[in-house]
N, C-alpha and C positions, 0 to 999 in steps of 0.2 A: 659467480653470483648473477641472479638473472629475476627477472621479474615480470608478470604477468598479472594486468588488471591489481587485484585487491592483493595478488599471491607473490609472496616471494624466496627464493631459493639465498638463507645466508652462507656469506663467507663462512669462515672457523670460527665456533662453537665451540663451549663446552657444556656439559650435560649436567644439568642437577635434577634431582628430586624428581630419576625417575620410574615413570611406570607404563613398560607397554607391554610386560606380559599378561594381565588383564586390567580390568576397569576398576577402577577403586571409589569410593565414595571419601571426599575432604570432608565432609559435615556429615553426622548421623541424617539421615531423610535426603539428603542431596541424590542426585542421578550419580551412576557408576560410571566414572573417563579414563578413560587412558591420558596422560600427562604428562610433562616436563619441563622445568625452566631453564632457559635457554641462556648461557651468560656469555655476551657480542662485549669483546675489547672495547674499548673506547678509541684502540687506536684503527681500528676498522668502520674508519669515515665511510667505504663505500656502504654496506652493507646498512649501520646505522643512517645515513640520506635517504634512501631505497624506503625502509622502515617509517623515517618521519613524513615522506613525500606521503607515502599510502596511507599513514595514519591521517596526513592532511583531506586529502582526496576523500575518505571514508566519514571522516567529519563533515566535511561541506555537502556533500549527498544525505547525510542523514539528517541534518539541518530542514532540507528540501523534504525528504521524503520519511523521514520516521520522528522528527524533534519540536514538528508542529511550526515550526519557520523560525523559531530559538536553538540558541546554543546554551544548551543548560550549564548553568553556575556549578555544581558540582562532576560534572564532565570527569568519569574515571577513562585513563586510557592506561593500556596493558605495557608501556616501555617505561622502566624504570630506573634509576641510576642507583648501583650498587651504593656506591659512597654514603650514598644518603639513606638510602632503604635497609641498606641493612650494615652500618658503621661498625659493630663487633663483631662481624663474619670476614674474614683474610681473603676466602675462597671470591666472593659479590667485588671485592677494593678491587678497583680497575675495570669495572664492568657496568656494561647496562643489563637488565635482564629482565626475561619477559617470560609470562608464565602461560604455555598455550595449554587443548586440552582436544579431545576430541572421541566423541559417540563412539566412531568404527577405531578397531586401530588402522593406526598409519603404517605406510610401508617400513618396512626397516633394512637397510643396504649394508653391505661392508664397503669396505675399500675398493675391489673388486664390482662392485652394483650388484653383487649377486642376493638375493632373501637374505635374511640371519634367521635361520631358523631355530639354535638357541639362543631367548633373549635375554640370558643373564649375560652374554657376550658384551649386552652395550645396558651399560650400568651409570649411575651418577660418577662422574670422573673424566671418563673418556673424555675424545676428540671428536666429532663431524661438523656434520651439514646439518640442517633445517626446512624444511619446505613448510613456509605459514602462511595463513591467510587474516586478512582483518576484516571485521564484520561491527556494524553498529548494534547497540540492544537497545530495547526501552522496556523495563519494567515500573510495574510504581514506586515512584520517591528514586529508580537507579535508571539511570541513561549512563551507555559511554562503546567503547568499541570494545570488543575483545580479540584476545586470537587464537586460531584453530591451525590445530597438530597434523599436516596431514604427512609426510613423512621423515627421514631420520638416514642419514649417512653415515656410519661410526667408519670414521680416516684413521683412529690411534688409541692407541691404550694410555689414560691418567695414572696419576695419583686417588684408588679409589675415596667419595666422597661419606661421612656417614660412620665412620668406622672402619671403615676397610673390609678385608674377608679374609678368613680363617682358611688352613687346610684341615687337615685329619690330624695333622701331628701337634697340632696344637690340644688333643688328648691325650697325649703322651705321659704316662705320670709311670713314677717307680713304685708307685705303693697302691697301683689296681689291687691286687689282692686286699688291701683294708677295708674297704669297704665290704666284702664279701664276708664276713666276719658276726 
């Protein structure tokens, strides 16, 4: 784990909710991103320190330089605690998790560091890495930091998230011919 300015490289990861074979739009009229939420153990102190340090750092700068010399009362910031956010999901219990996103896609590694050039390879489920950045916004009525996707190391194959995935023989039936009929 390693960090640079606003950027940080986490420990182990696991992957939800993602998308970086193209850009998708969350809300009809929203811009198209590539995205993923990122779920950091609780019990990986380094990586979440790292995390609140630069969240701190990015608040007090944007204080200064983007929030008018206030800390706004409503102050969204992107690390969140499974437990609490989201209580009926098994997958979040034990997790903080943080939802980045980002314009270009990001890189995407194997194990190896080498491309993944197919990206159904690294799916909601798997194992990696993270390379994120934090950045403040001010829009009107919303201030707070966000975080941006810039690349992805998949170390292991999960339990897929979402449903899992099919093969072919999951078409398999003894009465194909009925239907032809």
């Amino acid at each position: 784990m390693a960090r640079k300015g606003n950027q940080v490289t986490t420990g182990k990861i696991r992957m939800s909710y993602v998308v970086l074979d193209k850009p998708r739009a969350v809300v009809e009229g929203q811009e198209p991103k590539f995205s993923m939420s990122i779920l950091i153990p609780k019990t990986d102190k380094k990586t979440l320190g790292e995390i609140k340090a630069v969240l701190e750092e990015v608040k007090q700068a944007a204080v200064k330089d983007k929030w008018g010399g206030k800390m706004p009362s409503n102050l969204r910031t992107p690390l969140k605690d499974g437990d609490e956010e989201r209580p009926d999901d098994a997958v979040y219990a034990g997790h903080y998790f943080i939802n980045a996103t980002a314009k270009t896609r990001p890189l995407v590694l194997d194990y190896d560091k080498q491309e993944v050039m197919d990206l159904s390879e690294v799916y909601s489920g798997c194992y990696g890495k993270a390379v994120i950045n934090f950045y403040a916004y001010a829009a009107p009525g919303n201030k707070g930091i966000a975080c941006g996707l810039l690349g992805v190391q998949k170390l292991y194959d999960g339990e897929p998230l979402g449903g899992g995935r099919i093969t072919a023989s999951a078409f398999d039936d003894d009465d194909e011919d009925d239907f032809l009929d």
